[in-house]
C-alpha positions as CSV (number, residue, x, y, z in Angstrom):
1,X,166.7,111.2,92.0
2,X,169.2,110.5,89.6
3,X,170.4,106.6,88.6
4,X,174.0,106.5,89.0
5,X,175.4,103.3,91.1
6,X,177.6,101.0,89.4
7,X,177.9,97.5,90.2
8,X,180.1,94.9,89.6
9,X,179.8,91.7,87.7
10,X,175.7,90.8,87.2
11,X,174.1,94.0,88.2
12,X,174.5,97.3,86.2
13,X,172.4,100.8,87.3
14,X,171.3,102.6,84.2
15,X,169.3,103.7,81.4
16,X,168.0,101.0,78.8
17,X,165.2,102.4,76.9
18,X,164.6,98.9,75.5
19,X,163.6,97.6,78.7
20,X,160.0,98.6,79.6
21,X,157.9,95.8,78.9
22,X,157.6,92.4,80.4
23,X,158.1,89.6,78.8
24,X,159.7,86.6,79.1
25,X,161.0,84.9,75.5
26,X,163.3,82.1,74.8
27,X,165.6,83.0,71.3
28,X,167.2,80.3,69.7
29,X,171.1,79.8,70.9
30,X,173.3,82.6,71.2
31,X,175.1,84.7,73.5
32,X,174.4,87.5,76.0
33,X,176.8,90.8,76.6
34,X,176.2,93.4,78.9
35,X,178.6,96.4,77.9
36,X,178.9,99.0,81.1
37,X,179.7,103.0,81.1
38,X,180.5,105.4,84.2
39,X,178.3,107.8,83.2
40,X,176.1,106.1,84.2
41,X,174.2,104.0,80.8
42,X,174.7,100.3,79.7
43,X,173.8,98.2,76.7
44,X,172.6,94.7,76.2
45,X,173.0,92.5,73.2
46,X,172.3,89.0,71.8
47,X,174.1,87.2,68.8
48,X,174.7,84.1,67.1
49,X,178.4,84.9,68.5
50,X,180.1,86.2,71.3
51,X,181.8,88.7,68.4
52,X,178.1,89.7,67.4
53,X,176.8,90.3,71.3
54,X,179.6,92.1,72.1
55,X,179.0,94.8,69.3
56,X,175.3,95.3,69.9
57,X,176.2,95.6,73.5
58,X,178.7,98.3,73.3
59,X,176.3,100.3,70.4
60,X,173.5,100.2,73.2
61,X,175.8,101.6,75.8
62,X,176.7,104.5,73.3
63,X,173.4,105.5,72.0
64,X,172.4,105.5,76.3
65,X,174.9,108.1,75.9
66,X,177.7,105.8,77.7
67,X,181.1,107.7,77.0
68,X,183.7,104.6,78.3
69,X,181.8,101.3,77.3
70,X,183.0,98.5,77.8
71,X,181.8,95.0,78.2
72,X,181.3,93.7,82.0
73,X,179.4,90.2,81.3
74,X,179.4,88.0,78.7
75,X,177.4,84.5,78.8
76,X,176.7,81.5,76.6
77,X,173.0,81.2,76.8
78,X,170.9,82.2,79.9
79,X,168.8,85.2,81.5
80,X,168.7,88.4,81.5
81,X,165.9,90.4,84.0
82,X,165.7,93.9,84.9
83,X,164.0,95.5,88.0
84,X,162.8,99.0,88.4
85,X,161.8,101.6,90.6
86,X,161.1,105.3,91.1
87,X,164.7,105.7,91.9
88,X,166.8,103.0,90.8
89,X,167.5,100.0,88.2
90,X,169.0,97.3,88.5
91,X,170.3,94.2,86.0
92,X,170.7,90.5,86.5
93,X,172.2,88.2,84.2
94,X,172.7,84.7,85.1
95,X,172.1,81.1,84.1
96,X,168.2,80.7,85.1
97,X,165.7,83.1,84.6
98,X,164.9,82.9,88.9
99,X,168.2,83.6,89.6
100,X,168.5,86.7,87.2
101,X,165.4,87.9,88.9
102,X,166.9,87.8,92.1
103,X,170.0,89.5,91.1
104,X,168.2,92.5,89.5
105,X,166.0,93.2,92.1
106,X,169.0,93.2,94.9
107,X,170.7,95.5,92.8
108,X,168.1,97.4,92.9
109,X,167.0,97.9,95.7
110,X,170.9,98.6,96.8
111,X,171.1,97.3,100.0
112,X,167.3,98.7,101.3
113,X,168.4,101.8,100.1
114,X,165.6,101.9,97.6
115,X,162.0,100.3,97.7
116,X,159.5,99.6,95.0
117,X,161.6,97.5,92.6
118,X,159.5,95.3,90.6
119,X,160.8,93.3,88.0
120,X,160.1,95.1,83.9
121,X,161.6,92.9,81.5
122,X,163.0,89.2,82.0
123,X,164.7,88.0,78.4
124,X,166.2,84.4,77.6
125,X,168.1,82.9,75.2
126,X,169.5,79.1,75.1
């Protein structure tokens, strides 16, 4: 099945070839910007600035082949986790890394709609 929900503010459906191992890490301070296409593809990216996240972000959604990126979250420190199944991803970006965890794997699993999400990356930054 293809990946193609949208979702609005934490959670993103997509394709982030950067996200396929686990791994939790702790950077030193910067922020965190998710950059969102409706094609569907997305982008993630950390810098020293808002500026500098905000770039890598919207590079990562074009080379996913994103068409119409543009940046959904941005955040000051925190966590980032993505979840993944056959069928579907999902994204979570909030302050705590059990939070983010709980946000990608709603997303998802879309409402029950999907089943075997299991978390594949968790990322964060202070």
């Amino acid at each position: 099945m293809a990946r193609s929900r949208l979702t609005p503010l934490f959670a993103m459906s997509g394709l982030l070839s950067l996200c396929t191992t686990q791994a939790v890490a702790a950077d030193a301070s910067g922020y965190i910007s998710l950059a969102v296409s409706t094609k569907p593809a997305w982008g993630l990216g950390t810098g020293e600035t808002q500026a500098a996240a905000d770039q890598v972000a919207l590079k990562e959604c074009q080379q996913n082949h994103g068409v119409d990126c543009k940046i959904s979250q941005q955040q000051k420190g925190g966590c980032l986790a993505v979840a993944r199944s056959a069928q579907h991803d999902g994204i979570g970006l909030a302050p705590t890394i059990e939070k983010a965890e709980e946000i990608a794997m709603t997303d998802c699993g879309d409402g029950g709609r999907f089943s075997g999400c299991e978390i594949a990356n968790r990322h964060c930054i202070k």
